[in-house]
C-alpha positions as CSV (number, residue, x, y, z in Angstrom):
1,X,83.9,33.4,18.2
2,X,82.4,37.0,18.1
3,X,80.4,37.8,21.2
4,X,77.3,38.9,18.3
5,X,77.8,35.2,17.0
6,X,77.5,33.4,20.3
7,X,74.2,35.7,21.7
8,X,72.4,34.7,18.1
9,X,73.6,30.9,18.8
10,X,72.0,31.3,21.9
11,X,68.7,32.4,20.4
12,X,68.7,29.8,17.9
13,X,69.2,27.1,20.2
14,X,66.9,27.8,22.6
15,X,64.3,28.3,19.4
16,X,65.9,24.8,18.1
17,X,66.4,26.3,14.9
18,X,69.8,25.3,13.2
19,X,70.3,28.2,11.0
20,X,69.9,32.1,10.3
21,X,69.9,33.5,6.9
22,X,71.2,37.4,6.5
23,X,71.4,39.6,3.2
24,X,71.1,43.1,4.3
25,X,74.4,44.8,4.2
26,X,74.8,46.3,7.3
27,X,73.8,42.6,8.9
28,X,76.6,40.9,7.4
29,X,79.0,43.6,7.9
30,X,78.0,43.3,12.0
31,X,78.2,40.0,12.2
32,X,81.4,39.5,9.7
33,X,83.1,42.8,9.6
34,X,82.9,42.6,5.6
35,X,79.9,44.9,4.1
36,X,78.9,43.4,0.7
37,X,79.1,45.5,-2.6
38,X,76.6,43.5,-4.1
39,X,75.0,40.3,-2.4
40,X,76.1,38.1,0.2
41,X,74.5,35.6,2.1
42,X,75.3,35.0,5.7
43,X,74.5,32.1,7.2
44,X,75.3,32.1,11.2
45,X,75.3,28.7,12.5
46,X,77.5,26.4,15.0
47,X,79.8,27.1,11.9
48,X,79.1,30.3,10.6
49,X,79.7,31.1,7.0
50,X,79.3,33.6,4.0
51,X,78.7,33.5,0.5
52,X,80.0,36.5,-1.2
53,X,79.8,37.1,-5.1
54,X,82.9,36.2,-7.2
55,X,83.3,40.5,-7.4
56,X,83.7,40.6,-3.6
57,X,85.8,37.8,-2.5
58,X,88.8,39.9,-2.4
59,X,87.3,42.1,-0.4
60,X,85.4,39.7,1.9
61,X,88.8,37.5,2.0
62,X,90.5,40.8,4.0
63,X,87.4,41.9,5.9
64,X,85.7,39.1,7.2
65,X,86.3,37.5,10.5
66,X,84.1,34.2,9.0
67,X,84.8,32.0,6.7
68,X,84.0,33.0,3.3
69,X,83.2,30.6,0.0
70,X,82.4,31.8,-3.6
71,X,79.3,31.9,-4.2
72,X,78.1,29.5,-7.1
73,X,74.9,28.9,-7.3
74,X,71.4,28.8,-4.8
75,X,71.5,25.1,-5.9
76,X,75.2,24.5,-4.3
77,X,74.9,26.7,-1.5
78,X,71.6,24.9,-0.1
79,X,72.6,21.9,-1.3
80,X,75.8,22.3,1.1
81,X,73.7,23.4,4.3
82,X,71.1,20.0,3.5
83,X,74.5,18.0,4.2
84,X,75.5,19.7,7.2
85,X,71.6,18.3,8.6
86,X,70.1,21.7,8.6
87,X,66.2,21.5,8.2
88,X,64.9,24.9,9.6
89,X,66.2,28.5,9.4
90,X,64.9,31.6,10.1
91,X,65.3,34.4,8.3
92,X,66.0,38.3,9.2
93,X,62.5,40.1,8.6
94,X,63.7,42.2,5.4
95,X,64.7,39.1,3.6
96,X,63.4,40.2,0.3
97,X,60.3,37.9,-0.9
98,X,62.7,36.6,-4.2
99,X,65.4,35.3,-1.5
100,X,62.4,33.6,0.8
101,X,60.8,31.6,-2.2
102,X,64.8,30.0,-3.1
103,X,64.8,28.2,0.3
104,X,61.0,27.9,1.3
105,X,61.0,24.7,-0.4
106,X,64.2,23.0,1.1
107,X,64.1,24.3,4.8
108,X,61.5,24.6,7.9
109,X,61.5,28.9,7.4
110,X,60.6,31.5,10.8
111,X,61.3,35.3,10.4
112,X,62.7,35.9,13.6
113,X,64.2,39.4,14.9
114,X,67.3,38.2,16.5
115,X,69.9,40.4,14.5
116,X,67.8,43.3,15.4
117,X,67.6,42.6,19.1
118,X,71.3,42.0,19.2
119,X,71.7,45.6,17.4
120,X,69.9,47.5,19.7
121,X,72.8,47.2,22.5
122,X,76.0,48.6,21.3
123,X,79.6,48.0,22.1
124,X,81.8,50.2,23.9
125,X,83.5,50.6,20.7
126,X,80.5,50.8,18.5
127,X,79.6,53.6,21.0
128,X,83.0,55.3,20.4
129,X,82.6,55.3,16.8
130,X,79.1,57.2,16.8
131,X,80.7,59.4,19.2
132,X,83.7,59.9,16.6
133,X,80.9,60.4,13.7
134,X,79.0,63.1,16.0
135,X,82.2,65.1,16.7
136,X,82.8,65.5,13.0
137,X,79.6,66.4,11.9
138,X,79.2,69.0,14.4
139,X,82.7,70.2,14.0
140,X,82.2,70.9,10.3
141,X,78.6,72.4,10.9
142,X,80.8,75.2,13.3
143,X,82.9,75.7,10.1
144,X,79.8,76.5,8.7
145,X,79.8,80.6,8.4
146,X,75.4,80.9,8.5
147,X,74.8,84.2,9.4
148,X,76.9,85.9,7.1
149,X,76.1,83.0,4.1
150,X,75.1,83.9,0.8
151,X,75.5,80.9,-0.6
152,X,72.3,78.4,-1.6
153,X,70.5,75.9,0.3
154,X,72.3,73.3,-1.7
155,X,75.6,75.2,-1.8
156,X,75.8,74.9,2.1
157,X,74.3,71.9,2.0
158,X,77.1,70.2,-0.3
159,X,80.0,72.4,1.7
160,X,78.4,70.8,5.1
161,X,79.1,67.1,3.3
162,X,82.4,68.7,2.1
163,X,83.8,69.3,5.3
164,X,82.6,66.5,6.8
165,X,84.3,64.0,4.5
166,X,87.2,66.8,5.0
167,X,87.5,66.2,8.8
168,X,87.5,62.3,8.7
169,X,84.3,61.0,7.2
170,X,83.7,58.4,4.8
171,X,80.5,60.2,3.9
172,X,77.6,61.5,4.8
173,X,75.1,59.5,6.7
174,X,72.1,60.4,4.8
175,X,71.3,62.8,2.3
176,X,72.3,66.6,4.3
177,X,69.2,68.7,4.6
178,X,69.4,72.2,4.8
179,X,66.0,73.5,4.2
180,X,64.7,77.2,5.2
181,X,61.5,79.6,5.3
182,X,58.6,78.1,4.1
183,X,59.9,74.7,3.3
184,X,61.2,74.3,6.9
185,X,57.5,73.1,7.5
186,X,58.7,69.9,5.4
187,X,60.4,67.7,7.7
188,X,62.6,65.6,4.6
189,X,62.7,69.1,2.8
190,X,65.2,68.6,-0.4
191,X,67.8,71.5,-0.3
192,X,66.5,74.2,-3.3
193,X,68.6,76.2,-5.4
194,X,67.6,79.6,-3.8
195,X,68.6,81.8,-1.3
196,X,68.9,81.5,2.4
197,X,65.7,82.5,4.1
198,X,64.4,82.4,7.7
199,X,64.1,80.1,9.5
200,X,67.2,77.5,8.5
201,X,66.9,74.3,9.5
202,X,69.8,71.8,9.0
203,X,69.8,67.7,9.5
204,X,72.9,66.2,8.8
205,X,75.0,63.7,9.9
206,X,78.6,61.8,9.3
207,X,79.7,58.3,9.0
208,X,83.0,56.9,10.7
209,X,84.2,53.3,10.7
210,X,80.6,52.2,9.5
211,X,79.0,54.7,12.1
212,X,76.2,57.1,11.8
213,X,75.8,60.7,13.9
214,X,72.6,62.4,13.1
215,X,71.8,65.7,14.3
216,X,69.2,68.6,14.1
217,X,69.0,72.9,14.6
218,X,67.1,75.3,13.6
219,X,68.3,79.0,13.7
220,X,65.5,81.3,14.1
221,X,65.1,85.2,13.6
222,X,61.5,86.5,14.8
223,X,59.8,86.2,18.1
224,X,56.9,83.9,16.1
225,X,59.8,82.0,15.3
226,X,61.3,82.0,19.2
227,X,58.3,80.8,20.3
228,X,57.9,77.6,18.6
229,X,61.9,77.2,19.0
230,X,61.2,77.7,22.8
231,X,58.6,74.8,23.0
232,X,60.6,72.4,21.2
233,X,63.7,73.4,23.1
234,X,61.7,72.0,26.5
235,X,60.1,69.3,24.9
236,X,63.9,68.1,23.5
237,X,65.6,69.1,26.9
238,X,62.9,67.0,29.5
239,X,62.6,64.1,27.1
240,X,66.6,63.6,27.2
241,X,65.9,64.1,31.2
242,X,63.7,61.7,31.1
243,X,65.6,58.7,29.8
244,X,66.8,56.2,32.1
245,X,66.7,52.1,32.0
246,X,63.7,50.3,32.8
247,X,61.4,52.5,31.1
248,X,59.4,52.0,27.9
249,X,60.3,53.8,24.7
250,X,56.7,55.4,23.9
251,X,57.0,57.0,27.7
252,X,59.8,59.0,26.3
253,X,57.8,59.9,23.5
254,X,55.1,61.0,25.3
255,X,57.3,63.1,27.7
256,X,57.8,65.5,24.7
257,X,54.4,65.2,22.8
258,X,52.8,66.1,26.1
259,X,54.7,69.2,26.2
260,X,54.2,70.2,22.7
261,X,50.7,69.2,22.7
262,X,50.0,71.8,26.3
263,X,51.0,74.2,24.1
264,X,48.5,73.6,21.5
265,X,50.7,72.2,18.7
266,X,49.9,68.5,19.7
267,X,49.2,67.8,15.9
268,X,52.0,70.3,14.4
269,X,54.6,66.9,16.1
270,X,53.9,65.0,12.7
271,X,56.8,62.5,13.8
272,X,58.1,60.4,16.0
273,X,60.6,61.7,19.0
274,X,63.9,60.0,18.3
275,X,65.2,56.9,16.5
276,X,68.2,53.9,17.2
277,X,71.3,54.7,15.4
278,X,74.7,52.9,14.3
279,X,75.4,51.1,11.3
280,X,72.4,52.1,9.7
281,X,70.9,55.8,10.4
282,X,67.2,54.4,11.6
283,X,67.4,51.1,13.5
284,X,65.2,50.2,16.3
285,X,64.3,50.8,19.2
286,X,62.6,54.5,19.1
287,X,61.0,56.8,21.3
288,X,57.8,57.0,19.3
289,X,54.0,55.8,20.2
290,X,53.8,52.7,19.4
291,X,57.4,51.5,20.6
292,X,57.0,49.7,23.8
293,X,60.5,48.3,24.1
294,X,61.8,48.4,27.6
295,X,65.2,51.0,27.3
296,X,68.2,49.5,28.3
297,X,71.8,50.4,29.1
298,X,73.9,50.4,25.7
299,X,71.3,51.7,23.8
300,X,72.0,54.8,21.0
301,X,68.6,56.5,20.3
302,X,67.7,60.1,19.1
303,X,65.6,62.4,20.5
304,X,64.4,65.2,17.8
305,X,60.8,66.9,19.1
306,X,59.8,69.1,16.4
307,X,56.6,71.4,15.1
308,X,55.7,72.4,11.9
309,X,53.6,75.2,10.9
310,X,52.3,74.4,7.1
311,X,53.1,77.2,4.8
312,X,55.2,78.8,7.4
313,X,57.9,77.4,9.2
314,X,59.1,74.4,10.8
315,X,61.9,73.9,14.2
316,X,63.3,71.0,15.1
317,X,66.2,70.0,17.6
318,X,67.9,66.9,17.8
319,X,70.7,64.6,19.5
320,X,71.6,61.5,20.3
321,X,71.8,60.2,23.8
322,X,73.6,57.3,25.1
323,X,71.8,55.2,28.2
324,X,73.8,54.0,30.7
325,X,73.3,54.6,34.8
326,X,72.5,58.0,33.4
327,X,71.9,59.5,29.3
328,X,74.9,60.9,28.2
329,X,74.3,63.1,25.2
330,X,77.1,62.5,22.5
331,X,78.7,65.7,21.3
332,X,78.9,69.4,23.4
333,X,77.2,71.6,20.5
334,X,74.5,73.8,22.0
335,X,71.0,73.8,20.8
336,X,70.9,77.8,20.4
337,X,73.2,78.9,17.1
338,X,73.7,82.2,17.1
């Protein structure tokens, strides 16, 4: 049985619950290695199991390392767990509210975070994927030719996804942002059909085997410019320094908001510092505030300090560190793009 399996069994024993319900995609894919094109329900239990739609068994058949049934009906399938004896399950805390009110009459229900605890440490090979994902995304932001572009902001935008998928890919891991002058104030900025301007700022990432990368620069070309991109620089470089096992997430975050807010742009950091990466592109743990998870070893999180100047321009920097004995940042591109 997977080693994600038997942790979870653990949890739910020592909870005395008999059951836990998943539907979210990237849930069922970790535990089964079969992502669902349009529902699914996972069940992990002493015998795990899935329910796939009658569109997907195929598919779940060849992927899945769980047994797999058809789904019929919410009457068969809870039906089926009743005669196995189960009385209580809990339930992943996205479990959408129509899912909830199908079993809340037929089992004991707790929303427990166990799939997201068990997420937070990766794999050795899970590691290795977001490692593959960052050295494609990065490689196919170097084929990028920025200084001398004349293309759009959604022109490079779409040949940055191009070139990903290009270099081994299956896509991109969120929508590529490639945002410049003004509009680089706008964290999320949507790529516009215009011109390049100054500042550029491009977010972008790749997917591998399931597996997200997500990185951040900003090219700057005034010494207004150089100045914030300085500030943010430190703040990025002495919160990665600061990462290490044992400490809480929100002292990372503070690390860098200190630093930006000495400099008097303490309410120009409109975001948090970093986030958890790997199957999906935000997962938890992250360096922000309110976060007061304890870091440990096998943990994938983001740190991405940034300021932005409304109406003028925006910088932000961002990698993604892995924590073991020491935080290894994944992928060698340099902050500075000249």
């Amino acid at each position: 049985m997977e080693l994600h399996i038997k942790n979870i069994l653990k949890d739910l024993e020592k909870d005395d619950i008999q059951g836990y319900l998943l539907t979210q995609f990237t849930n069922v894919e970790y535990i089964s290695g079969y992502k669902p094109t349009s529902f699914a329900f996972c069940i992990i239990k002493e015998n795990p199991v899935i329910y796939a739609s009658g569109m997907d068994m195929e598919l779940a058949n060849h992927d899945s390392r769980i047994e797999v049934k058809k789904y019929e009906s919410y009457d068969i399938m809870i039906q089926e767990l009743k005669e196995e004896g189960i009385k209580n399950l809990a339930i992943e805390p996205t479990l959408p509210y129509s899912t909830y009110v199908r079993f809340k009459d037929d089992f004991e229900i707790s929303s427990q975070k166990y799939i997201e605890k068990q997420r937070m440490i990766k794999t050795d090979l899970e590691i290795e994927k977001i490692k593959k994902a960052t050295e494609i995304a990065q490689k196919s932001f170097l084929q990028l030719d920025i200084l001398n572009n004349k293309s759009t902001e959604k022109e490079v935008a779409f040949d940055l996804a191009r070139y990903m998928i290009e270099n081994g890919a299956s896509k991109e891991s969120f929508d590529t942002i490639v945002t410049t002058g003004s509009n680089s104030s706008l964290p999320h900025a949507i790529p516009e059909d215009k011109s390049l301007e100054q500042p550029i700022l491009i977010d972008w990432g790749a997917i591998y085997e399931g597996y997200c990368s997500d990185n951040t620069r900003t090219m700057v070309y005034s010494e207004a410019q150089q100045e914030i991109w300085d500030i943010v620089a430190e703040a990025h470089d002495k919160a990665i320094k600061a990462i290490k096992p044992g400490l809480k997430c929100c002292e990372v975050d503070k690390v860098a908001r200190d630093i930006i807010t000495e400099y008097g742009y303490g309410n120009n950091f409109i975001h948090s510092t970093g986030h958890s990466l790997g199957l999906d592109i935000h997962e938890t743990p992250g360096f922000s505030t309110r976060d007061d998870t304890i870091i440990e070893e096998g943990m994938v999180i983001t740190v991405e300090p940034g300021i932005y100047l409304e109406g003028e321009f925006g910088v932000r920097l961002e990698d993604t560190v892995s924590i073991s004995k020491r935080t290894n940042v994944i992928g060698n591109l340099p902050l500075r793009i000249d």
